[in-house]
N, CA, C and O atoms as a GROMACS GRO file, in nm:
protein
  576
    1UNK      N    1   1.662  -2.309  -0.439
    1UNK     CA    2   1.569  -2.316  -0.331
    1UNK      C    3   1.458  -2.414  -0.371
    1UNK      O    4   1.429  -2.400  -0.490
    2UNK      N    5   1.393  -2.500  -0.313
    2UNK     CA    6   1.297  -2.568  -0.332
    2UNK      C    7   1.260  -2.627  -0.167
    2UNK      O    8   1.330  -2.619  -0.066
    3UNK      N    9   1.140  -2.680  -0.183
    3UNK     CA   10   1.037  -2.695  -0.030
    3UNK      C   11   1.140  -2.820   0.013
    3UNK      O   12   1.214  -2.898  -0.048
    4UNK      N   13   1.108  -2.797   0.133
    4UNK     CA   14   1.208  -2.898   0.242
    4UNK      C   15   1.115  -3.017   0.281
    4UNK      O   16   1.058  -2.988   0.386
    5UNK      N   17   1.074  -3.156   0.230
    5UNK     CA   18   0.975  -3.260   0.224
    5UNK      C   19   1.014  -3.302   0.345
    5UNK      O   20   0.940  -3.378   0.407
    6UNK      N   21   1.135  -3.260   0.398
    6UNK     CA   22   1.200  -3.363   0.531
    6UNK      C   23   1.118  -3.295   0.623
    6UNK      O   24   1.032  -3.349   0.693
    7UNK      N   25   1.151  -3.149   0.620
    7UNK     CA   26   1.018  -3.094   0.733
    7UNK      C   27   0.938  -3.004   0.708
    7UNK      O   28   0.989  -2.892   0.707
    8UNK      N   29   0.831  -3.008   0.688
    8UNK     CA   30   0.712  -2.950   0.618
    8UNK      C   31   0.714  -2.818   0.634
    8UNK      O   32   0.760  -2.774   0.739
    9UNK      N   33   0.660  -2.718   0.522
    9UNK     CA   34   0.663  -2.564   0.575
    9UNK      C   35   0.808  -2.497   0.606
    9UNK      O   36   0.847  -2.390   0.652
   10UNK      N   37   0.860  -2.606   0.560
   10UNK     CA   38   1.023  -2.508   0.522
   10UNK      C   39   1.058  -2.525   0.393
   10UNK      O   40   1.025  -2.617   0.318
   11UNK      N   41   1.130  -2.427   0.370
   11UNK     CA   42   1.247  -2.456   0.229
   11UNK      C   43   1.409  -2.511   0.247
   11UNK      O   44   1.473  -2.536   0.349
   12UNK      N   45   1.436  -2.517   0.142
   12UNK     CA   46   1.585  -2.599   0.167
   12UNK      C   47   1.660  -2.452   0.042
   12UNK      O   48   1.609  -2.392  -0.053
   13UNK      N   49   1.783  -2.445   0.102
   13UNK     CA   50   1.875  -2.292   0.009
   13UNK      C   51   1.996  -2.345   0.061
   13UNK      O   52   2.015  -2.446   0.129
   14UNK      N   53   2.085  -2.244   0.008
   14UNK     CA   54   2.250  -2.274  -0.010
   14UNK      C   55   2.290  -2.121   0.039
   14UNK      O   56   2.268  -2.020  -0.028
   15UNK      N   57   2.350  -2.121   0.158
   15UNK     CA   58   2.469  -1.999   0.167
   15UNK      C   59   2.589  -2.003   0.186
   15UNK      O   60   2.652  -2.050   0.281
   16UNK      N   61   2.632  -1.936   0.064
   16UNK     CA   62   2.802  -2.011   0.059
   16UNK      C   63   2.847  -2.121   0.065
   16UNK      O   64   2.881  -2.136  -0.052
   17UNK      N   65   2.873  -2.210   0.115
   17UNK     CA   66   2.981  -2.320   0.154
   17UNK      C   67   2.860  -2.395   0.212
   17UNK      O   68   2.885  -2.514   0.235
   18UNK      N   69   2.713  -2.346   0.248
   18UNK     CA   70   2.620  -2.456   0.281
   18UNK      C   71   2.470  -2.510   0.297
   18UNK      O   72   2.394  -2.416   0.275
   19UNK      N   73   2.415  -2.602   0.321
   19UNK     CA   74   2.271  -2.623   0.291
   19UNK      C   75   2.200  -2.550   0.402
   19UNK      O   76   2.252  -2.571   0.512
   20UNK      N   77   2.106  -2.478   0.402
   20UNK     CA   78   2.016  -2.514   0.487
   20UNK      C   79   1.858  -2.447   0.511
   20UNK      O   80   1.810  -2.368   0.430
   21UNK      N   81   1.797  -2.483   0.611
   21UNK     CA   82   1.664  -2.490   0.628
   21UNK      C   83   1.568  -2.385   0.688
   21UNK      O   84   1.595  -2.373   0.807
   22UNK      N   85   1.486  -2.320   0.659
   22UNK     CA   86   1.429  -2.273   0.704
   22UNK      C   87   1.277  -2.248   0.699
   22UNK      O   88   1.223  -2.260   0.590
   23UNK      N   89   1.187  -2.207   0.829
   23UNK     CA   90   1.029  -2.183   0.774
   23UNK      C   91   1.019  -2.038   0.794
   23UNK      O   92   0.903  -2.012   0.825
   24UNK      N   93   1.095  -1.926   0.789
   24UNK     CA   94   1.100  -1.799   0.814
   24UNK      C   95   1.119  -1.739   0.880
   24UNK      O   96   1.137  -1.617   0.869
   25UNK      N   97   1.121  -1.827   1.004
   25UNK     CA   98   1.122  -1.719   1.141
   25UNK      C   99   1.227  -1.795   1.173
   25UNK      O  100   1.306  -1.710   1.216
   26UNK      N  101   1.316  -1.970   1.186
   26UNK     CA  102   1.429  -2.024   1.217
   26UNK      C  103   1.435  -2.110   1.117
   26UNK      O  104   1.363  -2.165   1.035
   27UNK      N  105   1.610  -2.102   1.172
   27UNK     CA  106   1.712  -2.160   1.007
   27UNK      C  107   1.806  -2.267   1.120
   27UNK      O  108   1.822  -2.266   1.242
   28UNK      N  109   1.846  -2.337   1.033
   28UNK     CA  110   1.954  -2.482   1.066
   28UNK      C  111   2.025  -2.496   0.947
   28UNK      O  112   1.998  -2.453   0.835
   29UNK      N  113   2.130  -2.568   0.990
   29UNK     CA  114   2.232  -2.564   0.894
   29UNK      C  115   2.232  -2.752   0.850
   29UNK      O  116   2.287  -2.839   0.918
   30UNK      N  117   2.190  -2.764   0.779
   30UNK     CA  118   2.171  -2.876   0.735
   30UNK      C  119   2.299  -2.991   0.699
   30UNK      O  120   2.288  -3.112   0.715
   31UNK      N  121   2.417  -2.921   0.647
   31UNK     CA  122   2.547  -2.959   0.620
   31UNK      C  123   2.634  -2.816   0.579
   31UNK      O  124   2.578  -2.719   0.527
   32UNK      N  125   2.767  -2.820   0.607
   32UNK     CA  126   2.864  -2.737   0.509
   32UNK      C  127   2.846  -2.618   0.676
   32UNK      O  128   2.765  -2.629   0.768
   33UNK      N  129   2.967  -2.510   0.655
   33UNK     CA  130   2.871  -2.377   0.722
   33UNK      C  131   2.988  -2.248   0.648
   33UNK      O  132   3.108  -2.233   0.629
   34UNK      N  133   2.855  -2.175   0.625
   34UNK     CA  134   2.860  -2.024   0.523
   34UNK      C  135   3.003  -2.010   0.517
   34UNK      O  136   3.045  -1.974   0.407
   35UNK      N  137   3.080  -2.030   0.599
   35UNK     CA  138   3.249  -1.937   0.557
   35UNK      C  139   3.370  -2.014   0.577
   35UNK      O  140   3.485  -1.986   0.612
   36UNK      N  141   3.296  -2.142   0.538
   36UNK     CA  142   3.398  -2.232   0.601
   36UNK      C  143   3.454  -2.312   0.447
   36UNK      O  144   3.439  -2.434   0.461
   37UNK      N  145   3.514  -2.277   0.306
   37UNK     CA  146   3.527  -2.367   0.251
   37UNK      C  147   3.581  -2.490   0.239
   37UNK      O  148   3.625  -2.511   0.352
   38UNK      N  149   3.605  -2.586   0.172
   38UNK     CA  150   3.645  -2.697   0.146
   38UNK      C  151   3.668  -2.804   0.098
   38UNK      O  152   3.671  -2.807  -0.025
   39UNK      N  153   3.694  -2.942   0.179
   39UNK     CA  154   3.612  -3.083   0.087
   39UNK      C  155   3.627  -3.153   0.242
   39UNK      O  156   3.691  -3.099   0.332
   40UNK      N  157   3.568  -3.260   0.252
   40UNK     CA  158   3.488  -3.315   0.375
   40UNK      C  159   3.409  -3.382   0.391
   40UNK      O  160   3.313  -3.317   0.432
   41UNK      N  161   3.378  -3.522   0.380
   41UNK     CA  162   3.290  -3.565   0.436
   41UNK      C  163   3.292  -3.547   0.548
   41UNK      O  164   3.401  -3.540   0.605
   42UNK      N  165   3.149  -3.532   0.633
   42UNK     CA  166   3.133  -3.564   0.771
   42UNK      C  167   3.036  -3.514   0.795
   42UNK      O  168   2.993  -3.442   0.705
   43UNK      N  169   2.947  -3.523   0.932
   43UNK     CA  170   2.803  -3.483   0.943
   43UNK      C  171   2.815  -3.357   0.996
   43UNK      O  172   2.886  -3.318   1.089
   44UNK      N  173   2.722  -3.288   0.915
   44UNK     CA  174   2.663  -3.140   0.973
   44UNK      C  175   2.731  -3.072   0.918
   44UNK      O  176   2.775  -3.076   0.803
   45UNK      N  177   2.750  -2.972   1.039
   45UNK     CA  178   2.857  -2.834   1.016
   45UNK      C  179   3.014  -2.859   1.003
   45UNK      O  180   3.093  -2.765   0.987
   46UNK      N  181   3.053  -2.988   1.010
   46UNK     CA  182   3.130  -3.014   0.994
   46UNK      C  183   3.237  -3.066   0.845
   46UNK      O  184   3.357  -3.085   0.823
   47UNK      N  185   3.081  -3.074   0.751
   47UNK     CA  186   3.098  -3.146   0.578
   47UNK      C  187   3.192  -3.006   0.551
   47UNK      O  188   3.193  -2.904   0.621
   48UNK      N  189   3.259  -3.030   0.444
   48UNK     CA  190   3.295  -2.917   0.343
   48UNK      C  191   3.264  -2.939   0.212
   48UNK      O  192   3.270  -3.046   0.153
   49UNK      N  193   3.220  -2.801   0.157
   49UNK     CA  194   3.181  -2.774   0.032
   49UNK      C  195   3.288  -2.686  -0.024
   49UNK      O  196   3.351  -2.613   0.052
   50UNK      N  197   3.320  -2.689  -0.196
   50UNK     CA  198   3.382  -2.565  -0.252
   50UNK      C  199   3.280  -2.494  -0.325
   50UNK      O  200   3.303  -2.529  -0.440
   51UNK      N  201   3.175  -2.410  -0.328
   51UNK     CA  202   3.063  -2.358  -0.406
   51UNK      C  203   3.016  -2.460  -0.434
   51UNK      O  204   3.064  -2.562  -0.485
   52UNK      N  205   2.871  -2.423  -0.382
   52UNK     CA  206   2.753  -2.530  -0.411
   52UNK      C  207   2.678  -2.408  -0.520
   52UNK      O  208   2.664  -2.286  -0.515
   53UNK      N  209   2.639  -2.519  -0.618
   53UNK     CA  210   2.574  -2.436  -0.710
   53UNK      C  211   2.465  -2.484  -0.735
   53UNK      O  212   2.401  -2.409  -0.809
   54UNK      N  213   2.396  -2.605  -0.701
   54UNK     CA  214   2.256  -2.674  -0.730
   54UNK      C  215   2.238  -2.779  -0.660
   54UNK      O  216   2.334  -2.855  -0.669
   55UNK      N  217   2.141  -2.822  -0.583
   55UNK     CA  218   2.060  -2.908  -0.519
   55UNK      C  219   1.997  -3.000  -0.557
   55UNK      O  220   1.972  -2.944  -0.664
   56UNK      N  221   1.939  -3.109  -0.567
   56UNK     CA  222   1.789  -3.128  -0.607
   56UNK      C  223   1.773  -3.256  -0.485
   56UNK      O  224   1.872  -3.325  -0.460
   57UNK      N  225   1.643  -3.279  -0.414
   57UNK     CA  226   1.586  -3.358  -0.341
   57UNK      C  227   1.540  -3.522  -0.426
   57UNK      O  228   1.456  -3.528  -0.516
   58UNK      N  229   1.613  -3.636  -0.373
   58UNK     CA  230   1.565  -3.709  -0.477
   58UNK      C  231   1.473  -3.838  -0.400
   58UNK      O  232   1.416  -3.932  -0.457
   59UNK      N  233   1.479  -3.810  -0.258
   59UNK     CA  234   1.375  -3.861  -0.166
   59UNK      C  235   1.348  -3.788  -0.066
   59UNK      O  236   1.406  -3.679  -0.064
   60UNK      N  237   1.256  -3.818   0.048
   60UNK     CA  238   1.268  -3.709   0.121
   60UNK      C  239   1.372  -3.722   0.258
   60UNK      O  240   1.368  -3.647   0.356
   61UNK      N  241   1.451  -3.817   0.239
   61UNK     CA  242   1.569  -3.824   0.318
   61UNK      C  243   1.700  -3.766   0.269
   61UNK      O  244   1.765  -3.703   0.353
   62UNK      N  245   1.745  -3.775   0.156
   62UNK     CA  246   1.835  -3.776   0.074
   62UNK      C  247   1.837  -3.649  -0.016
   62UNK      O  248   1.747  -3.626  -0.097
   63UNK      N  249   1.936  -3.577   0.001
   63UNK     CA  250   1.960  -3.438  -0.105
   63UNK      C  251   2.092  -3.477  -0.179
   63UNK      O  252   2.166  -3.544  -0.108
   64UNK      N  253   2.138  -3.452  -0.298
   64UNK     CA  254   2.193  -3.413  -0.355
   64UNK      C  255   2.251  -3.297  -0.402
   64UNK      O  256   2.174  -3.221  -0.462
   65UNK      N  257   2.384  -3.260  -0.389
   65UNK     CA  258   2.435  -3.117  -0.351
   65UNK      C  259   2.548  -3.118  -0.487
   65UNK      O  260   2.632  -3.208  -0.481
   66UNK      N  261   2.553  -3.045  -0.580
   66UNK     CA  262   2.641  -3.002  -0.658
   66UNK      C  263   2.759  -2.927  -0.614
   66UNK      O  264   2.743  -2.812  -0.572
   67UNK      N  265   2.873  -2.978  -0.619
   67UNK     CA  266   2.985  -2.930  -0.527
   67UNK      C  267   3.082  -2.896  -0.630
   67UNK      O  268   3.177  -2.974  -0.643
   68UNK      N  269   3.077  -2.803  -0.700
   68UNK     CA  270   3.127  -2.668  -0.792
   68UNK      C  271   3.278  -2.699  -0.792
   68UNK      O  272   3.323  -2.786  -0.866
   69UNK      N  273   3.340  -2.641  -0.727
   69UNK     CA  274   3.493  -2.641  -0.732
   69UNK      C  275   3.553  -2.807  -0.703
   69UNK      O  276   3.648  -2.862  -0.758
   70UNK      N  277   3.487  -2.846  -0.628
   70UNK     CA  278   3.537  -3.034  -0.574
   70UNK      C  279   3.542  -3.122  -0.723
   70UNK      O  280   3.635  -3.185  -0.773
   71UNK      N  281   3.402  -3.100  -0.770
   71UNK     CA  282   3.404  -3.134  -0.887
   71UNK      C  283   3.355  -3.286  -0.915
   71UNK      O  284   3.388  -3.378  -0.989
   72UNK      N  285   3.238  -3.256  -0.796
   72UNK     CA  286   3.157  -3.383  -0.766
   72UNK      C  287   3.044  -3.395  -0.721
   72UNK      O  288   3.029  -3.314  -0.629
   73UNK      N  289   2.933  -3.470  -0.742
   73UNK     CA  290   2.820  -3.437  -0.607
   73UNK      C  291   2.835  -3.559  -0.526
   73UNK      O  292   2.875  -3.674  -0.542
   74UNK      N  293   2.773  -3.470  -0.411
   74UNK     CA  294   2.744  -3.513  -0.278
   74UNK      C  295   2.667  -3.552  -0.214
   74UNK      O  296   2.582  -3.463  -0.212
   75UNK      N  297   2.635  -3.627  -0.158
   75UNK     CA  298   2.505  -3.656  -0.100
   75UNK      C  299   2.493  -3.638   0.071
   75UNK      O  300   2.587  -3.650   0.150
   76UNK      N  301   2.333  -3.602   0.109
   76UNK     CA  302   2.308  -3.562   0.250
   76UNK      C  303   2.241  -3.604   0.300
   76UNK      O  304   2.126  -3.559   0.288
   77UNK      N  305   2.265  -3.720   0.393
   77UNK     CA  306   2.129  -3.799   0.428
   77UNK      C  307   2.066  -3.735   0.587
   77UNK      O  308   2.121  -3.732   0.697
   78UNK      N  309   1.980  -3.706   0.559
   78UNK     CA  310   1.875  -3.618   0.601
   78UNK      C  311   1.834  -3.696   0.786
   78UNK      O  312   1.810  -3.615   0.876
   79UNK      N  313   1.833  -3.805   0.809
   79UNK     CA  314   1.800  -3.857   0.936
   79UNK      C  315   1.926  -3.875   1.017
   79UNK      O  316   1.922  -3.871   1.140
   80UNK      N  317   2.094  -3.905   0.917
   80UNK     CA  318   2.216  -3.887   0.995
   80UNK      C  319   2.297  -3.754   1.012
   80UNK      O  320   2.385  -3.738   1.097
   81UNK      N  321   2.257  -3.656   0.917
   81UNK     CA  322   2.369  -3.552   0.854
   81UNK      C  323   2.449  -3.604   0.820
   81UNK      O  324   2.536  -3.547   0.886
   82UNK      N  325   2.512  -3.692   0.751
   82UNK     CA  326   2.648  -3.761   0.696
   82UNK      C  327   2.646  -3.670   0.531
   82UNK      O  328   2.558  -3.699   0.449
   83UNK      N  329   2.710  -3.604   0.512
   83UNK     CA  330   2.750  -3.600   0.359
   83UNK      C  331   2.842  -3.631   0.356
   83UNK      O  332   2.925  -3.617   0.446
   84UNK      N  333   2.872  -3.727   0.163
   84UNK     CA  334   2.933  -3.830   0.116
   84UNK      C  335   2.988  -3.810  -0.016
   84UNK      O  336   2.915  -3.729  -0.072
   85UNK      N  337   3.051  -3.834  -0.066
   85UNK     CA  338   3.019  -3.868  -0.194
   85UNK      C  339   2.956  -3.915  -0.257
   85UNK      O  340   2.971  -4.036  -0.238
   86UNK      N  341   2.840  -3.885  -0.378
   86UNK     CA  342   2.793  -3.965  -0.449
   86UNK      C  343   2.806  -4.037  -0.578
   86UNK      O  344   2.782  -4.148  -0.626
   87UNK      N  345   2.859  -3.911  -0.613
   87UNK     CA  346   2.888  -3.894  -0.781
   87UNK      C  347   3.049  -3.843  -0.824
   87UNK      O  348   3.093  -3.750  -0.756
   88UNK      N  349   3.100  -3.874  -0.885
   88UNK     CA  350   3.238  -3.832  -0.933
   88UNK      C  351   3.374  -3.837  -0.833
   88UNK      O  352   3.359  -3.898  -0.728
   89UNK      N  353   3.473  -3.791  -0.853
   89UNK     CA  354   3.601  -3.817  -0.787
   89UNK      C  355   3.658  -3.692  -0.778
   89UNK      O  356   3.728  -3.630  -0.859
   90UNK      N  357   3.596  -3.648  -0.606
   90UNK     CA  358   3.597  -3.558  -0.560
   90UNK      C  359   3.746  -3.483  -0.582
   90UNK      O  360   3.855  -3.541  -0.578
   91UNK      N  361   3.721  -3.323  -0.610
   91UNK     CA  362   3.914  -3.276  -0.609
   91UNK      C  363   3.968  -3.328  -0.745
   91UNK      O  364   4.081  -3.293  -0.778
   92UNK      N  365   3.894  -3.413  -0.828
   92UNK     CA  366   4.004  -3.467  -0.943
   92UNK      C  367   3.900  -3.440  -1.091
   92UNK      O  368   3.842  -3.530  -1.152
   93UNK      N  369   3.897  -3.341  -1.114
   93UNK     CA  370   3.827  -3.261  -1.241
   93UNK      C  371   3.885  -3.373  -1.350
   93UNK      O  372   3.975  -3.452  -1.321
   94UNK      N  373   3.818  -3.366  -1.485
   94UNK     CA  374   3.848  -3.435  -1.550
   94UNK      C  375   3.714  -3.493  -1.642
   94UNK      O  376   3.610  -3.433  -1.617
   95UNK      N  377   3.705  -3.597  -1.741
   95UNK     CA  378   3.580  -3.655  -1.802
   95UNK      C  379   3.556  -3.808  -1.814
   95UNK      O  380   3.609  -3.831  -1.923
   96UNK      N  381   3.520  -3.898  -1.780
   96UNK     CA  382   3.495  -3.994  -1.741
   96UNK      C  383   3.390  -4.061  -1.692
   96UNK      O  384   3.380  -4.052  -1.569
   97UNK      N  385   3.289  -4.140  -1.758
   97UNK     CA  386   3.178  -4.226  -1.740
   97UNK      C  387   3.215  -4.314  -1.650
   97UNK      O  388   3.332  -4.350  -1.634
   98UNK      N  389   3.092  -4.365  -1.567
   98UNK     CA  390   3.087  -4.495  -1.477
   98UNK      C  391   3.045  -4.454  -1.335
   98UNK      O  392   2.972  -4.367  -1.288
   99UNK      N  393   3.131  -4.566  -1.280
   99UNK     CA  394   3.120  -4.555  -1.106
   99UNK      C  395   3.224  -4.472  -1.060
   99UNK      O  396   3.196  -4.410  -0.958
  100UNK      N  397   3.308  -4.458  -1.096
  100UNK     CA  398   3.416  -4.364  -1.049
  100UNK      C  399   3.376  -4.220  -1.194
  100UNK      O  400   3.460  -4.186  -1.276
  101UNK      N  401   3.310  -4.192  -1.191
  101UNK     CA  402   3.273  -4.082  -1.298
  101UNK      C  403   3.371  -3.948  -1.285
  101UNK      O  404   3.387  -3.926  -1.165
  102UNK      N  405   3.445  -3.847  -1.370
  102UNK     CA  406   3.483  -3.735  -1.376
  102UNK      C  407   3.397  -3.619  -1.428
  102UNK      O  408   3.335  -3.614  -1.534
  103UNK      N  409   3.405  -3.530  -1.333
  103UNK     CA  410   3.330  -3.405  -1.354
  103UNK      C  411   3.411  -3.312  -1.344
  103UNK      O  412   3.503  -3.317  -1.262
  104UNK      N  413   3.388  -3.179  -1.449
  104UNK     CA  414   3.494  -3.079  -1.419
  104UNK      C  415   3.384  -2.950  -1.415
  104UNK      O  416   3.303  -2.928  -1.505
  105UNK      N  417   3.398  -2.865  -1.289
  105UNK     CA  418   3.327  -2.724  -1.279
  105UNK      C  419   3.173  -2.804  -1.254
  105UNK      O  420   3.105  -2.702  -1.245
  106UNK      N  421   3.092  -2.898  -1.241
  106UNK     CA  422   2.922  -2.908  -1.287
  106UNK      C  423   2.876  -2.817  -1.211
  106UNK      O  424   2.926  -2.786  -1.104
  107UNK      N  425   2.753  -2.756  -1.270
  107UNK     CA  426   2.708  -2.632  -1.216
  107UNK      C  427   2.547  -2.639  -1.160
  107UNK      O  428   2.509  -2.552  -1.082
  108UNK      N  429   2.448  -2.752  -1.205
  108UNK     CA  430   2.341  -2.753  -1.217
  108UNK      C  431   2.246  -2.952  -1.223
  108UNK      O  432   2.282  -3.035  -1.307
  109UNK      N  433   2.172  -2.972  -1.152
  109UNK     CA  434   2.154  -3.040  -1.140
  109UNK      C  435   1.974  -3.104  -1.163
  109UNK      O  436   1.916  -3.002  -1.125
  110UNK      N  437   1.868  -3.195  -1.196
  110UNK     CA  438   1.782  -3.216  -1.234
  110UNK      C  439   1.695  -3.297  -1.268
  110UNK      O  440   1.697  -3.279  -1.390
  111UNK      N  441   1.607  -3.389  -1.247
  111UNK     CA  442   1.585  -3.505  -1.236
  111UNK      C  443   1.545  -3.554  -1.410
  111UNK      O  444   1.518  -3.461  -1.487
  112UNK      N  445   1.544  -3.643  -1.445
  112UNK     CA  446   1.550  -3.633  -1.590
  112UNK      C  447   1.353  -3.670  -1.626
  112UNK      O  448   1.312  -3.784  -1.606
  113UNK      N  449   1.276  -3.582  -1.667
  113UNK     CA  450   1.137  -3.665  -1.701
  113UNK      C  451   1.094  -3.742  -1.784
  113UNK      O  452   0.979  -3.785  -1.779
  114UNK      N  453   1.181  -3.775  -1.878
  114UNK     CA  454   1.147  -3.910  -1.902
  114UNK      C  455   1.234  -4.015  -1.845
  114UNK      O  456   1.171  -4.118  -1.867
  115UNK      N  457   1.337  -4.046  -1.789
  115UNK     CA  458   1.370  -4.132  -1.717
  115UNK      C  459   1.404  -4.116  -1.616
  115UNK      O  460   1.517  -4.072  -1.595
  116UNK      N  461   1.300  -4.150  -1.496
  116UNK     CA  462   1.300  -4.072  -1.324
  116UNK      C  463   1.395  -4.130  -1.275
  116UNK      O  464   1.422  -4.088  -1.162
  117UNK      N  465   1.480  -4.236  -1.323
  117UNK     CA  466   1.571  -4.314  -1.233
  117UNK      C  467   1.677  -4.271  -1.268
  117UNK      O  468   1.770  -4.344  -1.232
  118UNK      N  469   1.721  -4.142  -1.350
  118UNK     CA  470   1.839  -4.098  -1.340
  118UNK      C  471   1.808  -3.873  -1.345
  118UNK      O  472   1.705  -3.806  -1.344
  119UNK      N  473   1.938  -3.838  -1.348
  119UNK     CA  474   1.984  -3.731  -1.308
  119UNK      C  475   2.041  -3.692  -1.440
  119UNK      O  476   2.108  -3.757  -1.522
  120UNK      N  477   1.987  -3.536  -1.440
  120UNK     CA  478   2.093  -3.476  -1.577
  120UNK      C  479   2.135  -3.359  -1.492
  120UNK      O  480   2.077  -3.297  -1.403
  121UNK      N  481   2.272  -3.347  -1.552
  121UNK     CA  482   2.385  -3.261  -1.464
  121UNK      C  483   2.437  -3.197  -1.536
  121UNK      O  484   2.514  -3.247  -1.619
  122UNK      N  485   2.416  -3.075  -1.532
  122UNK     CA  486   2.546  -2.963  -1.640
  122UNK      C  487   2.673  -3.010  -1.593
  122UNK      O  488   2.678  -3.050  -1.476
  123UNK      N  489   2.795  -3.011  -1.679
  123UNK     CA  490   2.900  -3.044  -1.658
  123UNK      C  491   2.946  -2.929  -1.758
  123UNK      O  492   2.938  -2.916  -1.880
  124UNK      N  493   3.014  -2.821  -1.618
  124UNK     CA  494   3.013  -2.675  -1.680
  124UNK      C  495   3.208  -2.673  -1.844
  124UNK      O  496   3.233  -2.649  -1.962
  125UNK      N  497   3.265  -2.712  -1.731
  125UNK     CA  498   3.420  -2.703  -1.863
  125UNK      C  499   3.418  -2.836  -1.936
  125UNK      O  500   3.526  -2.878  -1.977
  126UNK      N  501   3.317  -2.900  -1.956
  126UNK     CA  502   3.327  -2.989  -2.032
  126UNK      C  503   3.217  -2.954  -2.092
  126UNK      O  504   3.185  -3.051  -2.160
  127UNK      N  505   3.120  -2.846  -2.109
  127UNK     CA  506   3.043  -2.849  -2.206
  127UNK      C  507   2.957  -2.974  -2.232
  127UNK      O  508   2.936  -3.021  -2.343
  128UNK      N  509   2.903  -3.028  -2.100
  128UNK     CA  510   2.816  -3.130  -2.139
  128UNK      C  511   2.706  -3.163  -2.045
  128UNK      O  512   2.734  -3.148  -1.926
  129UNK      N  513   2.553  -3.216  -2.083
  129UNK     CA  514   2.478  -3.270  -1.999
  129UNK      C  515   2.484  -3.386  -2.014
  129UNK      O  516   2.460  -3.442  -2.121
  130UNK      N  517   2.530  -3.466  -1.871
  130UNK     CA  518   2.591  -3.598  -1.854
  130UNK      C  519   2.463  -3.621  -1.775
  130UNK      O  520   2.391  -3.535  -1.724
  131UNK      N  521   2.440  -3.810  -1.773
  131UNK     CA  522   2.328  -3.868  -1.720
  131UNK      C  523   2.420  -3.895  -1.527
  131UNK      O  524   2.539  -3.873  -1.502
  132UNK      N  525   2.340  -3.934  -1.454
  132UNK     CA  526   2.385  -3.959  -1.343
  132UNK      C  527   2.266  -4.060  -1.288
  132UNK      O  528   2.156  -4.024  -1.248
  133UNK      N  529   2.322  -4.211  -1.299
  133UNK     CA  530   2.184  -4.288  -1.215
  133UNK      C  531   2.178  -4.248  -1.046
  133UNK      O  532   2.272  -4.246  -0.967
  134UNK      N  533   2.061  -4.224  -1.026
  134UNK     CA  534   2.026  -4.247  -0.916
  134UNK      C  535   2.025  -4.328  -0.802
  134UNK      O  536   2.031  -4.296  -0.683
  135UNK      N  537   2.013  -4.490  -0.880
  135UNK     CA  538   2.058  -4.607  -0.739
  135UNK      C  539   2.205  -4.630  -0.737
  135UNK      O  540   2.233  -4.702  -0.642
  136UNK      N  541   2.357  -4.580  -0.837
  136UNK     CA  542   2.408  -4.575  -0.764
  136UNK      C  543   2.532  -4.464  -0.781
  136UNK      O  544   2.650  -4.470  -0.745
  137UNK      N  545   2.473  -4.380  -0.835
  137UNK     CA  546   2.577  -4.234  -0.896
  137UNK      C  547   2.667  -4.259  -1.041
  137UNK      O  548   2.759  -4.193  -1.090
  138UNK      N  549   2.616  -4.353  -1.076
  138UNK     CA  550   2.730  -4.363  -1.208
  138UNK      C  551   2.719  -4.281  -1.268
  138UNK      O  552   2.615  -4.221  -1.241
  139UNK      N  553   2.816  -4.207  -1.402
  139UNK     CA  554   2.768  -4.172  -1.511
  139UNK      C  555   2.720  -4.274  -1.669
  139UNK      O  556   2.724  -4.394  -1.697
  140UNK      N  557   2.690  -4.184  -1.721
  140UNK     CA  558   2.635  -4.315  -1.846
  140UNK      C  559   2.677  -4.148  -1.958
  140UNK      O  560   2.612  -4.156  -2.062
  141UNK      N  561   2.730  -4.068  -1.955
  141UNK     CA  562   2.732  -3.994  -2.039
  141UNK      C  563   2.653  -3.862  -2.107
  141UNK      O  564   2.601  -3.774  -2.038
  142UNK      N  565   2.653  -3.862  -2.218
  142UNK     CA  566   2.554  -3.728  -2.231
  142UNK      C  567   2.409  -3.786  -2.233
  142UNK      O  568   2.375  -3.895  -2.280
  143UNK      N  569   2.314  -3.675  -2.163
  143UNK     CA  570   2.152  -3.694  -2.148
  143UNK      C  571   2.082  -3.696  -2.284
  143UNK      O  572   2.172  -3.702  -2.367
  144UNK      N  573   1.994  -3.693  -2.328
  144UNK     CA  574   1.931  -3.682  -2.438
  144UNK      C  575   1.848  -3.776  -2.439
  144UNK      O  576   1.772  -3.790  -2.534
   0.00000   0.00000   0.00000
């Protein structure tokens, strides 16, 4: 859970299979929907997720969605609903640096503070925190 910058006085959460928004009294479904699993690009309620396990906001258009079982993250751009791929090769678990990066199980996601222009990502059956740039999803390997 963390504050929703796209629209003020809400938070952004995950139920089941998807993102979404609320300021307490009404909720939207931002991408994915609760009982629907999958894999999918496409906007809205229409994306599929296999367990989302971590988020993080890395503008206030743009979320990043940890997609657990796919075995990739995703990205959600916030003014189209389009989620995409961002990071790794969705459905194809495995270990592998670059632009076509392999992720197997990642569970957790985080902006790195000393270098804001990339991402550290648990990469759960590989036992590793792998870097993830930000301008254009590569990996570069373990964080540190």
């Amino acid at each position: 859970m963390e504050p929703d910058s796209y629209q003020p006085g809400h938070i952004i959460y995950t139920e089941q299979y998807s993102v979404k928004t609320t300021d307490g009294v009404t909720t939207a479904i931002i991408a994915g929907y609760p009982s629907k699993p999958g894999y999918k690009d496409a906007y809205g309620e229409n994306a599929r997720f296999q367990r989302i396990t971590g988020f993080i906001g890395i503008t206030v258009k743009i979320l990043i969605v940890v997609d657990h079982y796919n075995h990739c993250l995703r990205r959600i751009h916030r003014d189209t609903g389009l989620t995409k791929v961002f990071s790794g090769v969705c459905t194809s678990p495995g270990y592998r640096d670059g632009t076509q990066a392999k992720f197997y199980c990642p569970t957790s996601i985080i902006r790195d503070n000393q270098r804001r222009n990339q991402l550290l990502l648990s990469d759960g059956f590989n036992h590793a925190v792998r870097t993830v740039a930000i301008s254009d999803g590569s990996s570069g390997g373990s964080g540190g």
